[in-house]
Every structure is written in C-alpha cells, then in structure tokens.
OpenMM code with the backbone's topology and positions (N, CA, C; nanometers):
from openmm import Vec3, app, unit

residues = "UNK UNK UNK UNK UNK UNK UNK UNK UNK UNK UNK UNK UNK UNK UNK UNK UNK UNK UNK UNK UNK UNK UNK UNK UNK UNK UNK UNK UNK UNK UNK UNK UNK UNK UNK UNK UNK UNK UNK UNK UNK UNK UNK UNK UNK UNK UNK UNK UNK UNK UNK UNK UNK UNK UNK UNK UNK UNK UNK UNK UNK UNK UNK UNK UNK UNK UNK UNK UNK UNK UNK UNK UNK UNK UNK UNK UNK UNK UNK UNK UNK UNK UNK UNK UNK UNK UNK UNK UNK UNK UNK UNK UNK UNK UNK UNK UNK UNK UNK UNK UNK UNK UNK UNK UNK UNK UNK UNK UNK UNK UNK UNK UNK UNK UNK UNK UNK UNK UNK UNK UNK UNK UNK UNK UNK UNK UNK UNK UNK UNK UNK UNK UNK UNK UNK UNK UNK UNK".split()
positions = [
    Vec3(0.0843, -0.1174, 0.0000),
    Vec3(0.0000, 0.0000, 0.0000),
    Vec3(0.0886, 0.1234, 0.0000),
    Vec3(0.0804, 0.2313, -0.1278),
    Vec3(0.1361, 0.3529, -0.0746),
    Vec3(0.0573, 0.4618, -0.0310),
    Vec3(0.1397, 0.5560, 0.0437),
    Vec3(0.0534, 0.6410, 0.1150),
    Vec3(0.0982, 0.7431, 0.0923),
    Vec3(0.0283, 0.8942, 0.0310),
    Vec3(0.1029, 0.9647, 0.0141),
    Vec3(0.0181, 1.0942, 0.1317),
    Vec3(0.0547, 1.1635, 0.1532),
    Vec3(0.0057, 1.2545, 0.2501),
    Vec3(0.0310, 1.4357, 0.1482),
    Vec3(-0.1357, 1.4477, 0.1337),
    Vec3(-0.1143, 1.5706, 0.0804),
    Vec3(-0.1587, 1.7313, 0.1695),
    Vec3(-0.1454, 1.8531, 0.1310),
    Vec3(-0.2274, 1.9291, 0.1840),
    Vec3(-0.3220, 2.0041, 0.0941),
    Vec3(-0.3798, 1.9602, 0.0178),
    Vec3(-0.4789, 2.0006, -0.0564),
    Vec3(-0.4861, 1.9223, -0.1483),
    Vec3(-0.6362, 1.8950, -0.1163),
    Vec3(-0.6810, 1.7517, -0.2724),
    Vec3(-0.7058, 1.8200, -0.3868),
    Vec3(-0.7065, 1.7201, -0.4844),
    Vec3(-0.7481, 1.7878, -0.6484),
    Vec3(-0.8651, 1.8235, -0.6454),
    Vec3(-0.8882, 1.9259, -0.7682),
    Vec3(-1.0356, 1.8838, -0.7799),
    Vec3(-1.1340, 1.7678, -0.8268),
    Vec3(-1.0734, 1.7017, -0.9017),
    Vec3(-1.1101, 1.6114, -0.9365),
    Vec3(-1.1608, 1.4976, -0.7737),
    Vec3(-1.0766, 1.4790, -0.6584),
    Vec3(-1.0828, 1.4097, -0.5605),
    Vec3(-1.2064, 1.5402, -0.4111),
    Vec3(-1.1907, 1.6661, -0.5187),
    Vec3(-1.3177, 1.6889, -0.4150),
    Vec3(-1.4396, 1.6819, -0.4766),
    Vec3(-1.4280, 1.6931, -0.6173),
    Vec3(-1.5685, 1.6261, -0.6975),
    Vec3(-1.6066, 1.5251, -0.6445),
    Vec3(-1.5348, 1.3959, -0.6572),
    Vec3(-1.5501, 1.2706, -0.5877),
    Vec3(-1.6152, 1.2611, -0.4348),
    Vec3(-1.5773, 1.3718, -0.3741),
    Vec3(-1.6129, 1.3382, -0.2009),
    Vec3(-1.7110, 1.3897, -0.2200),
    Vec3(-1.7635, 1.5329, -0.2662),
    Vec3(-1.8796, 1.6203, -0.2067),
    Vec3(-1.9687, 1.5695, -0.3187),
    Vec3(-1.9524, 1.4729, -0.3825),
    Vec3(-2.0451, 1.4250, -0.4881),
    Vec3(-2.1193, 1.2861, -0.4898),
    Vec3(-2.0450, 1.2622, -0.3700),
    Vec3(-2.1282, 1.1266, -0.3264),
    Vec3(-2.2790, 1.1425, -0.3067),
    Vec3(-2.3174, 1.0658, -0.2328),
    Vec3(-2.4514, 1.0294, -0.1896),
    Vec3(-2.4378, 1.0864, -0.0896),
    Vec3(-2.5492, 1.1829, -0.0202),
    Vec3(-2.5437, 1.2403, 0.0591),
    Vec3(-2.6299, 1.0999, 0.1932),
    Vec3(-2.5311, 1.0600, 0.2794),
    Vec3(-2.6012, 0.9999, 0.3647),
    Vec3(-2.5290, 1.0322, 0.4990),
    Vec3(-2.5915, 1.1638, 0.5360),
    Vec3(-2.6205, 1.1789, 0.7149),
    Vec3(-2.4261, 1.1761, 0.8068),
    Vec3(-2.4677, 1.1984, 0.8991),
    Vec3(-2.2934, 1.2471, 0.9853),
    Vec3(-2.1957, 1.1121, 0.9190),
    Vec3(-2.0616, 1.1896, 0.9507),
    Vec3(-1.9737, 1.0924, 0.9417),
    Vec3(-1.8752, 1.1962, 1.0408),
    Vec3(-1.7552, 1.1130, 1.0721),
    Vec3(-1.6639, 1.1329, 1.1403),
    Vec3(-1.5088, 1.1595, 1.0412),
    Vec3(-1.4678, 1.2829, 1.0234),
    Vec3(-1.3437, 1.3133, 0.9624),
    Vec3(-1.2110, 1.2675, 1.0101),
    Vec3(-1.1157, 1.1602, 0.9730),
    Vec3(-1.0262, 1.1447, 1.0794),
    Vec3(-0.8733, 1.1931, 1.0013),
    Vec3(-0.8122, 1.2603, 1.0808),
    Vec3(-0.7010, 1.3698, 1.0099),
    Vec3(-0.6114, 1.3494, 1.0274),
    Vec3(-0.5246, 1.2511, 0.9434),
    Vec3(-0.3429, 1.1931, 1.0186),
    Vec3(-0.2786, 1.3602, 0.9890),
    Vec3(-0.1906, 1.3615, 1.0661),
    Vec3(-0.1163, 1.5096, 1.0219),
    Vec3(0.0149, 1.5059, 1.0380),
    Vec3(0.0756, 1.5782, 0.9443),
    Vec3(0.2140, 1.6069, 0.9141),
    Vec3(0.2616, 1.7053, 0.9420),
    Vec3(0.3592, 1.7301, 1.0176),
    Vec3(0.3799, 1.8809, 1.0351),
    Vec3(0.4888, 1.8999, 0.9298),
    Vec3(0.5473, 2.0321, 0.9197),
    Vec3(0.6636, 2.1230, 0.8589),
    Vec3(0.7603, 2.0974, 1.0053),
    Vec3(0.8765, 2.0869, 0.9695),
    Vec3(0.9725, 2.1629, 1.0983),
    Vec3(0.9610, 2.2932, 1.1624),
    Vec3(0.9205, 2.4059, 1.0337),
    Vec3(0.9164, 2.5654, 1.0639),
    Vec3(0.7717, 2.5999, 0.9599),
    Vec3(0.6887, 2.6706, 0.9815),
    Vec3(0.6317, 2.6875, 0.9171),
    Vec3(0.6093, 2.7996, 0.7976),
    Vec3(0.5610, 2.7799, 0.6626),
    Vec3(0.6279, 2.8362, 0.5390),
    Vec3(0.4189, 2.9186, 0.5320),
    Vec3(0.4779, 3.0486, 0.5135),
    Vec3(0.3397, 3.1156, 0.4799),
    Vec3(0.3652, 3.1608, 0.2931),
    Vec3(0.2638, 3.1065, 0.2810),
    Vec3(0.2523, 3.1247, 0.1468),
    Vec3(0.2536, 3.3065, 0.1002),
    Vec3(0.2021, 3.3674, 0.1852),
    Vec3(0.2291, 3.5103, 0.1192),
    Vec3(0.4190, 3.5717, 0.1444),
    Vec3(0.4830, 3.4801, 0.2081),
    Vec3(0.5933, 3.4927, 0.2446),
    Vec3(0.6451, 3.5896, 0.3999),
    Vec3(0.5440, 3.6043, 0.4647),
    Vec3(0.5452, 3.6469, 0.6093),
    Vec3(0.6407, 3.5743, 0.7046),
    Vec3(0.7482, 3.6954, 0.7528),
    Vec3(0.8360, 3.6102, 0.8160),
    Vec3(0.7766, 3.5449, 0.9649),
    Vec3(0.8210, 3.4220, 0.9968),
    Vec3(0.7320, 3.3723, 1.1105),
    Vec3(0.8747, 3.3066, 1.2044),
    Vec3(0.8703, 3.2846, 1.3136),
    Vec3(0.9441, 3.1612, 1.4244),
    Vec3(0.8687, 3.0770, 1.4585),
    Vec3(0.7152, 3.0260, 1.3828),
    Vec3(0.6694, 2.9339, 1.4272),
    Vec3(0.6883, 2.8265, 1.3654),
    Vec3(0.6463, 2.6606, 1.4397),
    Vec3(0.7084, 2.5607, 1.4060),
    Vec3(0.6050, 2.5549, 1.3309),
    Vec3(0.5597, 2.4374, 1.2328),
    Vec3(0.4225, 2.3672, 1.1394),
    Vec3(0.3141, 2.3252, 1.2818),
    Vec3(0.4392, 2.2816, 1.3836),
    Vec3(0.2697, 2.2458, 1.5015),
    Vec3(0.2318, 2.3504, 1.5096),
    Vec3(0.2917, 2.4465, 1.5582),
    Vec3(0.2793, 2.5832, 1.6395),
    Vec3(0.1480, 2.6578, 1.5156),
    Vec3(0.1927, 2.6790, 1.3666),
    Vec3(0.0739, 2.7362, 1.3078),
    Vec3(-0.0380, 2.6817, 1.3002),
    Vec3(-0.0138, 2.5342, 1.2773),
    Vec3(-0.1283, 2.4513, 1.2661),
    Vec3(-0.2293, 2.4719, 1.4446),
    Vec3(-0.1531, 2.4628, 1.5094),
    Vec3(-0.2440, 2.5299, 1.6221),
    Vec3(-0.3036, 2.6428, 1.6250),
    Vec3(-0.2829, 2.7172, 1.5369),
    Vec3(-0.3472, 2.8323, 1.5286),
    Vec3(-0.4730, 2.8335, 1.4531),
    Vec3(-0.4755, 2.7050, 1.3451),
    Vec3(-0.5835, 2.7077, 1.2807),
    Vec3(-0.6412, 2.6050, 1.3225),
    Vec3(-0.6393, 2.5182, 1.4587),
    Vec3(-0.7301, 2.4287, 1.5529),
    Vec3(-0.7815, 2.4933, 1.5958),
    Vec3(-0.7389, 2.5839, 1.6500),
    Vec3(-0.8009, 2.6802, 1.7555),
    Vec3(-0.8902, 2.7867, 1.7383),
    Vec3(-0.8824, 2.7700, 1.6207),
    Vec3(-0.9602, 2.8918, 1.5359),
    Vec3(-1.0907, 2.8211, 1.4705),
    Vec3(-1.0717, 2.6950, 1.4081),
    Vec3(-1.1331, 2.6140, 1.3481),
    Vec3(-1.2619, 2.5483, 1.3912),
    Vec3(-1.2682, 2.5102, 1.5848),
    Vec3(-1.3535, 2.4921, 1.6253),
    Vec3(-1.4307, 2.5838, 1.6783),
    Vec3(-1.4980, 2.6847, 1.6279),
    Vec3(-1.5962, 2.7901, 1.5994),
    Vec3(-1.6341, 2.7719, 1.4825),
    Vec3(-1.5813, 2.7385, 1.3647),
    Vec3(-1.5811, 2.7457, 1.2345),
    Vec3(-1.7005, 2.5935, 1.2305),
    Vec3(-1.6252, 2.4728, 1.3075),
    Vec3(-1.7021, 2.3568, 1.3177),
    Vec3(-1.8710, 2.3868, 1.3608),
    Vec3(-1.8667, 2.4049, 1.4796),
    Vec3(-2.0032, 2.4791, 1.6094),
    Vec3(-2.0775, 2.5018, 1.4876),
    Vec3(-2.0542, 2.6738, 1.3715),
    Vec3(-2.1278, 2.7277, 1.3289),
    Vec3(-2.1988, 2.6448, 1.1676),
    Vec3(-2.1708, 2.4745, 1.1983),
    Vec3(-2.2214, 2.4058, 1.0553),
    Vec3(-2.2867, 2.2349, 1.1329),
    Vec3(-2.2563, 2.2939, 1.2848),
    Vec3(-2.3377, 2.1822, 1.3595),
    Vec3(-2.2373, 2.0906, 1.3728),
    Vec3(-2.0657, 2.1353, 1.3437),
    Vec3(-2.0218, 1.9541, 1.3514),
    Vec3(-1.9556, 1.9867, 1.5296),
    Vec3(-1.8500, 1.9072, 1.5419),
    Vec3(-1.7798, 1.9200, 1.6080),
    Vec3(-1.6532, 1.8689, 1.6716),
    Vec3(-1.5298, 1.8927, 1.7086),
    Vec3(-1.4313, 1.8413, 1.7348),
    Vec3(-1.4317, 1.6890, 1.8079),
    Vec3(-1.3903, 1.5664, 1.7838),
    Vec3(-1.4182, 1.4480, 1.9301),
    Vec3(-1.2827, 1.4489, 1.9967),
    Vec3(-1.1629, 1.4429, 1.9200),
    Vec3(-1.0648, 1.3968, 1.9731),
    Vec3(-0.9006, 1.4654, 1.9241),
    Vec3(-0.8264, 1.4808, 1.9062),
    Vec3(-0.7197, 1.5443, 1.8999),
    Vec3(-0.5965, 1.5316, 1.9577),
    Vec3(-0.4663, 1.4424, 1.9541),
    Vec3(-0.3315, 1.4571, 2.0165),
    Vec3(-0.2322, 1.3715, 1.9440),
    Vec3(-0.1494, 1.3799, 1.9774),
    Vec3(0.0245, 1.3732, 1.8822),
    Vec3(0.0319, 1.1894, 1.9128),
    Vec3(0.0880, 1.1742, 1.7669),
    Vec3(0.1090, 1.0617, 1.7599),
    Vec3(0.2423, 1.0104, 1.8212),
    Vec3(0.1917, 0.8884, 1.9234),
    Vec3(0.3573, 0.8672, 1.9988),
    Vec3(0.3955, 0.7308, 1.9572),
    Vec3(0.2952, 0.6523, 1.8957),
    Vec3(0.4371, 0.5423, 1.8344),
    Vec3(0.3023, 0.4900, 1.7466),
    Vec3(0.3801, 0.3393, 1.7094),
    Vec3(0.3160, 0.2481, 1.5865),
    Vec3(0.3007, 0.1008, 1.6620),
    Vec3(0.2275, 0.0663, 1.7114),
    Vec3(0.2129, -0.1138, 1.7036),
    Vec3(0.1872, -0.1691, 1.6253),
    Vec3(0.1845, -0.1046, 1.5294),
    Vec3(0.1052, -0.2754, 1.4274),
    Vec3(0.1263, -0.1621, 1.3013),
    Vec3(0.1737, -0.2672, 1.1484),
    Vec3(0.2099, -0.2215, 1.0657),
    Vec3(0.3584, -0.1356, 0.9943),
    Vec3(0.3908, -0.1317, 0.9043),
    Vec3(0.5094, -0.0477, 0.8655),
    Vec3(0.4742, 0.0801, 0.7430),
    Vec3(0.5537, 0.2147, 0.8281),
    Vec3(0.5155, 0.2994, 0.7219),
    Vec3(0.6668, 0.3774, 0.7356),
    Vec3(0.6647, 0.4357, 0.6215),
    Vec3(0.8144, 0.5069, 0.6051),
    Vec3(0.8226, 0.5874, 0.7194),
    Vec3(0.7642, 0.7177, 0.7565),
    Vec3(0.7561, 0.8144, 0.8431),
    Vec3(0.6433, 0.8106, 0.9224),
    Vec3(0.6008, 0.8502, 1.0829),
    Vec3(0.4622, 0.8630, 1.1347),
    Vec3(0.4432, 0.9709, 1.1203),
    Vec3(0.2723, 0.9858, 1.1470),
    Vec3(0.2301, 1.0543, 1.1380),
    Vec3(0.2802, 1.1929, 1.2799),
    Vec3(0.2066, 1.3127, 1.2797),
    Vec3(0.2608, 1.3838, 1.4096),
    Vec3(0.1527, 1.4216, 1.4922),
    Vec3(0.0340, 1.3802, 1.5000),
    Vec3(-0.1044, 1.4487, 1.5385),
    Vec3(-0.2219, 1.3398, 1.4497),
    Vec3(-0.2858, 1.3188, 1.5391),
    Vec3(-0.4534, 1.2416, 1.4932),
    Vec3(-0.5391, 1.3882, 1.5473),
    Vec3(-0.6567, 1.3900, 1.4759),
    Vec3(-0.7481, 1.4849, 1.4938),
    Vec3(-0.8600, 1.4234, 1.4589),
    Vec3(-0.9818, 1.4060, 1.5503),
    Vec3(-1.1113, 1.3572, 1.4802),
    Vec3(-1.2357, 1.4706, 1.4927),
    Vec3(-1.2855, 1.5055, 1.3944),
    Vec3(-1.3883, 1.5602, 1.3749),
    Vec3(-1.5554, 1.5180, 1.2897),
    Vec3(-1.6751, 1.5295, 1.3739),
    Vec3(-1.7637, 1.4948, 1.3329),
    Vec3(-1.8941, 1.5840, 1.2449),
    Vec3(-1.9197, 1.5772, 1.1102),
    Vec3(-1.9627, 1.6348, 1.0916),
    Vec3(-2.1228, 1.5673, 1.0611),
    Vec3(-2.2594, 1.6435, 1.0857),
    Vec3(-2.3597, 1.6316, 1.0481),
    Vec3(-2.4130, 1.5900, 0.9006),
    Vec3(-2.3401, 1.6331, 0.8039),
    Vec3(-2.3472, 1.6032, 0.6703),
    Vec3(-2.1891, 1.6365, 0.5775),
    Vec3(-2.2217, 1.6376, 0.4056),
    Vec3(-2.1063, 1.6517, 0.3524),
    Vec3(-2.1407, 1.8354, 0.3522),
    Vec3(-2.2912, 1.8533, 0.3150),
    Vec3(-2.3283, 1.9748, 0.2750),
    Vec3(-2.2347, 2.1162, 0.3920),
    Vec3(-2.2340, 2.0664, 0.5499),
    Vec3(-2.1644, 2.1025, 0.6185),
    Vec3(-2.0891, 2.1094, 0.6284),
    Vec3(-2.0080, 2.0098, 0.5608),
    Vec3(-1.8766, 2.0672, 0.5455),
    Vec3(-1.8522, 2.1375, 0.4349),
    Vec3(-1.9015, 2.1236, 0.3350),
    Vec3(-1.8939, 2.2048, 0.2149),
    Vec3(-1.9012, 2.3243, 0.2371),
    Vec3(-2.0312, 2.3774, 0.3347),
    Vec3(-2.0177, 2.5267, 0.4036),
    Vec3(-1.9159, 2.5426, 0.4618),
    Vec3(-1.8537, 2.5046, 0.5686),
    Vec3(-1.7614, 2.5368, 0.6199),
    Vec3(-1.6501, 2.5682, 0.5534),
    Vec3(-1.5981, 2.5074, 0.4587),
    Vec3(-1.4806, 2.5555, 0.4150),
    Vec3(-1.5083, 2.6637, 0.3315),
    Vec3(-1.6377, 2.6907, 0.2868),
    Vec3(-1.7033, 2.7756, 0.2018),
    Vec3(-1.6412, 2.9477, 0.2656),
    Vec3(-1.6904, 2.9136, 0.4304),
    Vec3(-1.6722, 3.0473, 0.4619),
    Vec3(-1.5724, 3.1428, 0.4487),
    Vec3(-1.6160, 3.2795, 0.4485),
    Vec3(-1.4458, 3.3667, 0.4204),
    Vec3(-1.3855, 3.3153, 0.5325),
    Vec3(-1.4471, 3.3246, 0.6475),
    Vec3(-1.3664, 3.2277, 0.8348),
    Vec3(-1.2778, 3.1663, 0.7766),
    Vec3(-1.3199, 3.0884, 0.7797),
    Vec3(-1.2441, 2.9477, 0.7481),
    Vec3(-1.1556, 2.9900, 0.6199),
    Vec3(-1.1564, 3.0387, 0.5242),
    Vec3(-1.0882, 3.0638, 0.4402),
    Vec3(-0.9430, 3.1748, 0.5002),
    Vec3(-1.0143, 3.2680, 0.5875),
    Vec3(-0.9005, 3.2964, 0.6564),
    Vec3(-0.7855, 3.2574, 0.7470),
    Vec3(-0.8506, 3.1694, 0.8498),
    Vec3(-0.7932, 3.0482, 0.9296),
    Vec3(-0.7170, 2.9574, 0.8270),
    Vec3(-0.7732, 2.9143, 0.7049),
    Vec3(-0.6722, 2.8298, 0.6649),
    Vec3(-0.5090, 2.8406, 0.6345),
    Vec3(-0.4728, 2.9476, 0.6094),
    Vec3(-0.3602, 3.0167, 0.5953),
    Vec3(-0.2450, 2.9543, 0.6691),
    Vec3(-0.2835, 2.9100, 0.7959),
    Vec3(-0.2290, 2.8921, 0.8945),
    Vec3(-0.2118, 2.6687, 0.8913),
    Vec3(-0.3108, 2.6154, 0.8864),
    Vec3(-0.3163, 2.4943, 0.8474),
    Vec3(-0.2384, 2.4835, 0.7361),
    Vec3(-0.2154, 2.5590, 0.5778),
    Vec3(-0.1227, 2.5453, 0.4853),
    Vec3(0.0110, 2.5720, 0.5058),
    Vec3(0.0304, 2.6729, 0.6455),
    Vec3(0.1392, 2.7083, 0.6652),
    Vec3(0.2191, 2.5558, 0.7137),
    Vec3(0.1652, 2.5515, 0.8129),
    Vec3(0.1866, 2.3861, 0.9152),
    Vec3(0.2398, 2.2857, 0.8690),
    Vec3(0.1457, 2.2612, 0.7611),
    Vec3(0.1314, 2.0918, 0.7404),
    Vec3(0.2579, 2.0564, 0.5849),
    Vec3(0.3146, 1.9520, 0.6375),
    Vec3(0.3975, 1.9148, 0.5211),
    Vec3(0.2691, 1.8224, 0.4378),
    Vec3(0.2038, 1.7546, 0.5101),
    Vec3(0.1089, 1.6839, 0.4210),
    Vec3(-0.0298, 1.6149, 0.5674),
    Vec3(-0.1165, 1.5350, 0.5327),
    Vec3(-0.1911, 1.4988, 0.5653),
    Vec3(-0.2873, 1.3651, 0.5075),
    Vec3(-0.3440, 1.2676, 0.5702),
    Vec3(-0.4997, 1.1729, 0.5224),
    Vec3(-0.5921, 1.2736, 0.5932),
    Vec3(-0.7011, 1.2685, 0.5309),
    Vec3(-0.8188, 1.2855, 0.5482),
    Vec3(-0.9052, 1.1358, 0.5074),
    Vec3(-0.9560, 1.0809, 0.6018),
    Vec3(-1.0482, 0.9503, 0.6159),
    Vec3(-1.1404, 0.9887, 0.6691),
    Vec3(-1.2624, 0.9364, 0.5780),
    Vec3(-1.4340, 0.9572, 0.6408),
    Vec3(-1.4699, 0.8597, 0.6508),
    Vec3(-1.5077, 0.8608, 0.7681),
    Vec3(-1.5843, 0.7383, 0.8388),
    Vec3(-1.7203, 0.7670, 0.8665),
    Vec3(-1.7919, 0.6488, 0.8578),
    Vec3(-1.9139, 0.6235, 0.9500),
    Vec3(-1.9456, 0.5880, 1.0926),
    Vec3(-1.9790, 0.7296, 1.1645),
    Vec3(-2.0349, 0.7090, 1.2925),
    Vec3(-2.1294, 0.5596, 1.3191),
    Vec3(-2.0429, 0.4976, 1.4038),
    Vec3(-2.0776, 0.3668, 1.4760),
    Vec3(-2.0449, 0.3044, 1.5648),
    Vec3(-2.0740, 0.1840, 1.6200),
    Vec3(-2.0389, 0.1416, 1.7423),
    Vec3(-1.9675, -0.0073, 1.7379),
    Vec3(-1.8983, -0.0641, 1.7605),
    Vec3(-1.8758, -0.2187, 1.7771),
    Vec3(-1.9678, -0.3134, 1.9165),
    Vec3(-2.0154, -0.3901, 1.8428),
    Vec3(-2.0822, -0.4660, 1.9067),
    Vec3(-2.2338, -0.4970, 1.8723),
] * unit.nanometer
topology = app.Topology()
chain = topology.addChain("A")
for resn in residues:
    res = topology.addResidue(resn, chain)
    for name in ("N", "CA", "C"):
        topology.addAtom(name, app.Element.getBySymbol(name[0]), res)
C-alpha cells in the first residue's frame, strides 16, 4: 500500500467526495504532518514551528465547526506504531464529526475558514483525510 500525505486535494478528488450520496454524519479522521518551521505562502516572516501554526488554525477552526453543527471528538500527537510499517509517522490524529457533507462544504465555504486556513497550509507538510461512519462495535 502507498501512502502519500497531501495538503490540498485535487479537484477532481473533491468532486468525488462532495459528490457522493449524501447519507447523514460521518466522522473526519485527520493523520497530520507537520513542517519543521512553518512556510506562509504570502511569504510572512514567522518563528513558528508547522505544530505551532497549525495550532493556530485548531483553535480557530472549532468555531468554524459549532457554526455548521459539527464538532471536534478527539485530537493529540502521535507517539508510536504497534502494528504495521510505514516510512515516516504521522505527528497528530485529529477527529472531527460532521452532520453532513453539505456542512462541510459550508464550512470551508466560509471567508472564516478561508481565513484560518492560511495557517493549516502554513503547518502541514502533508496529511490523510479519512471519512468514516459514525458507529459502534458490538
């Protein structure tokens, strides 16, 4: 299996997601990659690390969630691997639940969020995004 970790999908791969079948919440789950230092695309000099910006757009982000009904479940740094082999780990799991796709489609829609992102592009060397279905075992 290869895995590549990006920070922004094609369009072609957001046609694909927001074009599915619309069926009801799912759960967003976010492997994350940081930068060593983080790189702002308008070229703003910064001393922050990729965690350090990317915290800026967590923190910002769950208001952004609230105002489309989803909401944050879970969030913290990845500290090792039991099971499986991958070239590099990941640096951060993040889970977020959203009510629909349409919700999220707003959300990123917003200028908010469009502003906050700045800071997530700054961060991240790459990322998965996996949607799951809210469920239970057993």
């Amino acid at each position: 299996m290869e895995v590549i970790n990006q920070v922004h999908p094609s369009p072609e791969r957001m046609q694909e997601f927001f074009g599915d079948a619309e069926d009801g919440p799912f759960v967003m789950v976010n492997l994350l990659k940081f930068k060593d230092k983080a790189e702002y695309a308008d070229g703003r000099a910064t001393d922050l690390s990729g965690a350090e910006a990317y915290s800026l757009y967590g923190a910002a982000v769950v208001e952004r969630l609230a105002a489309v009904g989803a909401k944050p479940h879970y969030s913290g740094p990845v500290t090792g691997l039991m099971l499986g082999e991958i070239e590099e780990n990941w640096d951060m799991v993040a889970l977020a639940e959203y009510p629909s796709l349409q919700a999220m489609r707003t959300m990123i829609m917003f200028p908010e969020y469009q502003a906050i992102s700045v800071h997530r592009t700054a961060g991240l060397a790459g990322q998965l995004n996996i949607k799951t279905k809210p469920g239970s075992l057993g």
